[in-house]
N, CA and C of each residue as an Amber inpcrd file, in Angstrom:
protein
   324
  79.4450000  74.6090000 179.9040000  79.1270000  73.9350000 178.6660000
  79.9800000  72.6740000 178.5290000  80.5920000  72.4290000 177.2790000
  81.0310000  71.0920000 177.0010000  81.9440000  71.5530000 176.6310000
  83.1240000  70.3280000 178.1650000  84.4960000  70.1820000 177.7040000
  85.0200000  69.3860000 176.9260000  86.3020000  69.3560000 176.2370000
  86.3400000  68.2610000 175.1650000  86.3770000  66.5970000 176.0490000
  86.5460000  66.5500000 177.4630000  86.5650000  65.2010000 177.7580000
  85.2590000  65.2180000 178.4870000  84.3400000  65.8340000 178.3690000
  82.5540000  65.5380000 179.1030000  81.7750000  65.1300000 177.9720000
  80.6940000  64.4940000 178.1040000  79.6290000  64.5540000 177.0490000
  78.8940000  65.0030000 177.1490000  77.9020000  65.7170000 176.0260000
  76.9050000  66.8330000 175.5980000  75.7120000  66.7070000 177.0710000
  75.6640000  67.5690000 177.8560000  74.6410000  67.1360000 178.4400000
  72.9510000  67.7700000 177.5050000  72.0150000  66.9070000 177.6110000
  71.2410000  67.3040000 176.9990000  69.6770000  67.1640000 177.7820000
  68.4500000  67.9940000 176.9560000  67.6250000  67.8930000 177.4730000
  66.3030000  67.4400000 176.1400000  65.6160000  66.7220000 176.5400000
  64.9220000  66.4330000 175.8910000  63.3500000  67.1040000 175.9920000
  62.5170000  67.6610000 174.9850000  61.6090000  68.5630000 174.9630000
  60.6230000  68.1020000 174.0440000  59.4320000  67.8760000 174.5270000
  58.3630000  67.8460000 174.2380000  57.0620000  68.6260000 174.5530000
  56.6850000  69.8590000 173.4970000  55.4710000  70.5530000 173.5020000
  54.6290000  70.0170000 174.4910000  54.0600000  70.5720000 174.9350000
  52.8230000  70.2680000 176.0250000  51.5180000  70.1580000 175.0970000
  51.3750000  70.3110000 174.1190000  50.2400000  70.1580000 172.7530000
  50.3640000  68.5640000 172.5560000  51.1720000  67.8670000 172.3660000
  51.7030000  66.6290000 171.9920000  50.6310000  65.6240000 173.1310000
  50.5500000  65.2760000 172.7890000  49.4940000  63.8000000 173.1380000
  49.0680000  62.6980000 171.9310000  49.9090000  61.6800000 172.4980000
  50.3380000  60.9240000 173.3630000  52.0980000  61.4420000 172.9880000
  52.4790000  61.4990000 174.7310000  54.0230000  61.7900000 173.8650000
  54.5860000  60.4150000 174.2160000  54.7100000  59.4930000 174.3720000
  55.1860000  57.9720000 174.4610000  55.5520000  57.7710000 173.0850000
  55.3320000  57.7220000 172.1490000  56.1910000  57.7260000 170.9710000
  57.4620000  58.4260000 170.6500000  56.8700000  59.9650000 170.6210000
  57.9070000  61.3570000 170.8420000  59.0290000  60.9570000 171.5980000
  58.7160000  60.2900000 173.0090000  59.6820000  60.3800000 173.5380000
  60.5100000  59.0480000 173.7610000  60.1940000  58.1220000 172.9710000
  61.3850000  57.2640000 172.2950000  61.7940000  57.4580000 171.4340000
  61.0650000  58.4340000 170.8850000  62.5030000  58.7270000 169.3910000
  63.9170000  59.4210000 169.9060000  63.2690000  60.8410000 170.9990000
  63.9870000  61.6130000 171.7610000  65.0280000  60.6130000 172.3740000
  64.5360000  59.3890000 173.1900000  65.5230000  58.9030000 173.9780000
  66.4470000  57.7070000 173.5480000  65.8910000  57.0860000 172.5480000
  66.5750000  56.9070000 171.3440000  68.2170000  57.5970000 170.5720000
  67.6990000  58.9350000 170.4450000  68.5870000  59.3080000 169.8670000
  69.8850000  60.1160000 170.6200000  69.2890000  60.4000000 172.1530000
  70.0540000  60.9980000 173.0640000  70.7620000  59.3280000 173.3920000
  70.2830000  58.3940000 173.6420000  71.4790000  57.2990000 173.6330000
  72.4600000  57.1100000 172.3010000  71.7610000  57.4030000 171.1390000
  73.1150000  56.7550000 170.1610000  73.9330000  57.9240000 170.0490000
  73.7220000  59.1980000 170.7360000  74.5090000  60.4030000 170.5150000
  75.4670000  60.4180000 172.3460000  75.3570000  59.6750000 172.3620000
  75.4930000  59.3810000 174.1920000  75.4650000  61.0120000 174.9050000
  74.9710000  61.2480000 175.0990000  74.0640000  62.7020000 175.7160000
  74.3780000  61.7160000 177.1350000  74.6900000  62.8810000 178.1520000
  74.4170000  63.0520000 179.5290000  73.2970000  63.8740000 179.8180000
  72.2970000  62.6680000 179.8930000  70.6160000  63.5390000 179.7960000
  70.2220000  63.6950000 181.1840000  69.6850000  64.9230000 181.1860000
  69.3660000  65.6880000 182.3460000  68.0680000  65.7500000 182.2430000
  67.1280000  65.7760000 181.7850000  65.8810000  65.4250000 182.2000000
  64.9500000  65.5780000 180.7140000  63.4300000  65.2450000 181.1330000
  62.2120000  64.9640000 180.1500000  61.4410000  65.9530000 180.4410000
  61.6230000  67.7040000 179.3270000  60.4070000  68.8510000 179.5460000
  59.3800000  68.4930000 179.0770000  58.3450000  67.7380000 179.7640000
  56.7080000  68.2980000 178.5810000  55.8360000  69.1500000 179.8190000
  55.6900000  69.9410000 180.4460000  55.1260000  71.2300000 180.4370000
  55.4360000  72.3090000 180.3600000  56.8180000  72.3680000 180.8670000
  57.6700000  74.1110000 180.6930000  57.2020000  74.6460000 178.7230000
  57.1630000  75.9320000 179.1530000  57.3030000  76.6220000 177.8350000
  58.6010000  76.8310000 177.3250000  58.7100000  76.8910000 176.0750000
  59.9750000  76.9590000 175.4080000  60.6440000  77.8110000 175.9200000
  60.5210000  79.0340000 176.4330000  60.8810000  80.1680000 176.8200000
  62.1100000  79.3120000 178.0270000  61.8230000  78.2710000 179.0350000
  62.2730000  77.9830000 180.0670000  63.1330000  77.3280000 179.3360000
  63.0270000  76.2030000 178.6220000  64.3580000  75.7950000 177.9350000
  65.1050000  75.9660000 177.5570000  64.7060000  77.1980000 176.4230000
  65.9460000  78.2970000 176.3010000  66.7690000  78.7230000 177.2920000
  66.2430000  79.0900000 178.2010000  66.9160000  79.7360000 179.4780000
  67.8930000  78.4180000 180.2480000  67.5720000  76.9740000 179.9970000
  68.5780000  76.2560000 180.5330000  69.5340000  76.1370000 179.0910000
  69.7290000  76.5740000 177.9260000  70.4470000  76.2580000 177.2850000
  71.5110000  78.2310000 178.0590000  70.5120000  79.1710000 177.8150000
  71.2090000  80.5270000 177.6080000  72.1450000  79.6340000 179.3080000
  71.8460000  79.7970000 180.1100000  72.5750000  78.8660000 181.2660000
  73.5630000  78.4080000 181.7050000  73.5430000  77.2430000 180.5430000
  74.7230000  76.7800000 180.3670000  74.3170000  75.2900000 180.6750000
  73.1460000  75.1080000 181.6510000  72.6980000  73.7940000 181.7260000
  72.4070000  72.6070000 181.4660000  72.0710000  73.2810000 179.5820000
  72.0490000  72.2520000 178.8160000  73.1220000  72.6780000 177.5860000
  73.1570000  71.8120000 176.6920000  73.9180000  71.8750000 175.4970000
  73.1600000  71.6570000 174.4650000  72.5890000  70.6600000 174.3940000
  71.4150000  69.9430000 173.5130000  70.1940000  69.9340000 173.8590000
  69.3490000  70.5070000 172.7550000  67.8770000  69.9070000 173.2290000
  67.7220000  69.0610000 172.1330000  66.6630000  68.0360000 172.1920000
  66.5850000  67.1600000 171.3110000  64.7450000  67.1500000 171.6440000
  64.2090000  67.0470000 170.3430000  62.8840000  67.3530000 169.8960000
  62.6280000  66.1810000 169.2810000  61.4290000  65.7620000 168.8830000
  61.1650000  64.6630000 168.2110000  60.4000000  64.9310000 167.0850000
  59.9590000  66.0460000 166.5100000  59.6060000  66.3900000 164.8000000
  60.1490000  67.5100000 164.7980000  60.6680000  68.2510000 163.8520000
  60.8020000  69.3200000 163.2320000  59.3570000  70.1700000 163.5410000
  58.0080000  69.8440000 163.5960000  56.9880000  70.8680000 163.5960000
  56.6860000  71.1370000 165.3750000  57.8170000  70.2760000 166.1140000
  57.5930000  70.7920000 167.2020000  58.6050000  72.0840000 167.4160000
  59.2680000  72.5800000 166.6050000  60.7690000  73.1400000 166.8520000
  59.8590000  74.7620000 166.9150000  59.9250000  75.6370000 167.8620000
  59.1050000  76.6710000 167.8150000  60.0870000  77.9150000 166.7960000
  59.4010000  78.7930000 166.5690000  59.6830000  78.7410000 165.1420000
  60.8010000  80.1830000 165.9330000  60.6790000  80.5600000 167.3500000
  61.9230000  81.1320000 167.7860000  62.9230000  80.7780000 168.2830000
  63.1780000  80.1850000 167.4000000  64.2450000  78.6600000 168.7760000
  65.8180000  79.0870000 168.5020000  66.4220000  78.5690000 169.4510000
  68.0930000  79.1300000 169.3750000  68.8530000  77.7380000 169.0180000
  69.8000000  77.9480000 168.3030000  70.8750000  76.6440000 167.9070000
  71.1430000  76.2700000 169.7740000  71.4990000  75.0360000 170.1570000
  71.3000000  73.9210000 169.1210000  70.2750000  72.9870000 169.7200000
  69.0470000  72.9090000 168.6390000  68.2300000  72.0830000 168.7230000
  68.3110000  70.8110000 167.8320000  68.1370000  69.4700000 168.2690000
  68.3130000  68.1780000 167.2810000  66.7590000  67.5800000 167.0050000
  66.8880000  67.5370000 165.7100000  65.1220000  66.5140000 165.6440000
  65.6020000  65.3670000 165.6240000  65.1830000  64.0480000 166.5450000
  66.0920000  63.2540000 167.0400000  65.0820000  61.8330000 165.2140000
  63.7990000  62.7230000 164.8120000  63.1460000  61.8180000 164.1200000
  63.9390000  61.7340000 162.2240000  64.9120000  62.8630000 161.9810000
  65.6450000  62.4330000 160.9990000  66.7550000  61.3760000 160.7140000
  66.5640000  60.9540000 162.1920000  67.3590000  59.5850000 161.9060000
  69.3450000  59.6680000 161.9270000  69.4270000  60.7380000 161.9610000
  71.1980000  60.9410000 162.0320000  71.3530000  61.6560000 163.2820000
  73.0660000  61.5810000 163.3260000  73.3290000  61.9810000 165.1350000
  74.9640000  62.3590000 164.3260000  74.8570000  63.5090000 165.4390000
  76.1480000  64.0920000 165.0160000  77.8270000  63.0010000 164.8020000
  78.5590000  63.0700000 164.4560000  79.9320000  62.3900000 164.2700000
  80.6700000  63.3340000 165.8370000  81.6100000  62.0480000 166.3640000
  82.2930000  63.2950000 166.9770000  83.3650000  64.3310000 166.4960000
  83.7230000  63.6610000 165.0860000  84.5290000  65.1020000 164.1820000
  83.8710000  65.9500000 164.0970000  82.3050000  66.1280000 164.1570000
  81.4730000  67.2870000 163.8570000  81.4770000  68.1810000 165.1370000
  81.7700000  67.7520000 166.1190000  81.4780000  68.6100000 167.7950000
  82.4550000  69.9170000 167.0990000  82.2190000  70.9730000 168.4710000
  82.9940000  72.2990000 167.9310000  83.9020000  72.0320000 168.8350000
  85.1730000  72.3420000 168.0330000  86.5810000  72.2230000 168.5280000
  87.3270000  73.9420000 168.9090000  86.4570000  74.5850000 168.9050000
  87.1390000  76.2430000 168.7390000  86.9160000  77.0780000 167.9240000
  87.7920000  78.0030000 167.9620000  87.1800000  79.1560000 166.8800000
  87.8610000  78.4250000 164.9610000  87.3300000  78.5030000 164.2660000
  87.8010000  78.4010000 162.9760000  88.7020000  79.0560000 161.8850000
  89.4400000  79.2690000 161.5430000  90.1010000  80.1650000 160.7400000
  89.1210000  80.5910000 159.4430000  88.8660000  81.6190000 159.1940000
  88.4870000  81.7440000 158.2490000  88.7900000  81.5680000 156.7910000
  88.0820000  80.8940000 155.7230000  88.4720000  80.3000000 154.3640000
  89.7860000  81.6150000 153.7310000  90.4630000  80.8450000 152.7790000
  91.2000000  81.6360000 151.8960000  90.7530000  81.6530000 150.4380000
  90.5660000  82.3560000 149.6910000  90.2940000  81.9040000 148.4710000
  91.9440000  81.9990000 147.0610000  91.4580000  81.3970000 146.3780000
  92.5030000  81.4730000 145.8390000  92.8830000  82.8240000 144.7540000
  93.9500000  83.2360000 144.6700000  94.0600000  84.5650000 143.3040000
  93.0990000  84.5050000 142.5210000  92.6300000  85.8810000 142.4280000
  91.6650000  85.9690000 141.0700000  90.1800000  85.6650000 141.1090000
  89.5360000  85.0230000 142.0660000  88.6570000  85.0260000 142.5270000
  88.0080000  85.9930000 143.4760000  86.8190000  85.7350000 143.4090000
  85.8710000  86.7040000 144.5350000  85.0960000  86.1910000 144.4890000
């Protein structure tokens, strides 16, 4: 997966339903550049099932989709819809495990 000095390698995925994907897939490649993704390749025939399996892998890190109604509705984190227009911060990447919140006295 991703070390803190590599970048996200990612894969970009487009439904095989999608025609014309030439749009789709400038939004996709679009957004895998302003997120600088080490992109590993362009799926439009594999079934989702196979993508998953390069994320379960380790192969990929990112998939990046180009609508939300392509996102199949069994899909595993982390998928990006590259068409909302935002891209992660690198303060947002995961740095480790988290401590869990404290709350303060008297609360619940």
């Amino acid at each position: 997966m991703v070390s803190p000095l590599s970048r996200p390698v990612a894969a970009i995925w487009i439904p095989s339903h999608v025609d014309p994907i030439e749009p789709h897939l400038m939004v996709c490649l679009d957004h895998a550049r302003r997120c600088r993704y080490n992109l590993l390749g362009i799926i439009t025939t594999a079934p989702w099932d196979e993508v998953r399996h390069l994320m379960i892998d380790g192969k990929v890190d990112v998939v990046v989709v180009a609508e939300r109604e392509h996102l199949p509705p069994d899909r595993t984190p982390r998928i990006e819809v590259a068409a909302r227009g935002n891209h992660p911060s690198p303060a947002s990447s995961p740095r480790g495990p988290v401590p869990p919140r404290q709350r303060r006295p008297g609360q619940s």
